[in-house]
N, C-alpha and C positions, 0 to 999 in steps of 0.2 A: 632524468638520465639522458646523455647526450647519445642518439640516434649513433645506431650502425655503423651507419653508411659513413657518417662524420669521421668517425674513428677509422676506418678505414683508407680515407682520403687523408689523417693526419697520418698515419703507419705508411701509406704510400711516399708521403712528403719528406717524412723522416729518414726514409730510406735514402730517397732519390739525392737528399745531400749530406747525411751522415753516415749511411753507408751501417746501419746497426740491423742488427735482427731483429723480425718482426715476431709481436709479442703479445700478449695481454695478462693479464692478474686479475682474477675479477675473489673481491672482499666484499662481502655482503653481509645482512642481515638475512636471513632464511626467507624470508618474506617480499622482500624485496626481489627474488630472485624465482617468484611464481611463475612467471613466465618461463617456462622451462625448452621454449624455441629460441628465447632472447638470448639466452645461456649460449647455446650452439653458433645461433646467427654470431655472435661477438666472437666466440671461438673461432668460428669460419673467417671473420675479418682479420685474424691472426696468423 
């Protein structure tokens, strides 16, 4: 899974020259998704 912080600094980037809202979708498997701060953290990068 690609780190946070990455996705954050991609949603910053996207912004700063397309001008779109920032956003995430997160599709998983149930399992995949045990980390249940991971959840939140990627939220918050949103």
């Amino acid at each position: 899974m690609v780190p946070v912080s990455y996705w954050r600094v991609i949603l910053e980037k996207l912004d700063e020259y397309f001008k779109v809202p920032k956003g995430i979708a997160i599709e998983a498997n149930p399992e995949d998704l045990a980390d249940e701060a991971r959840v939140y953290d990627l939220a918050e990068a949103a």
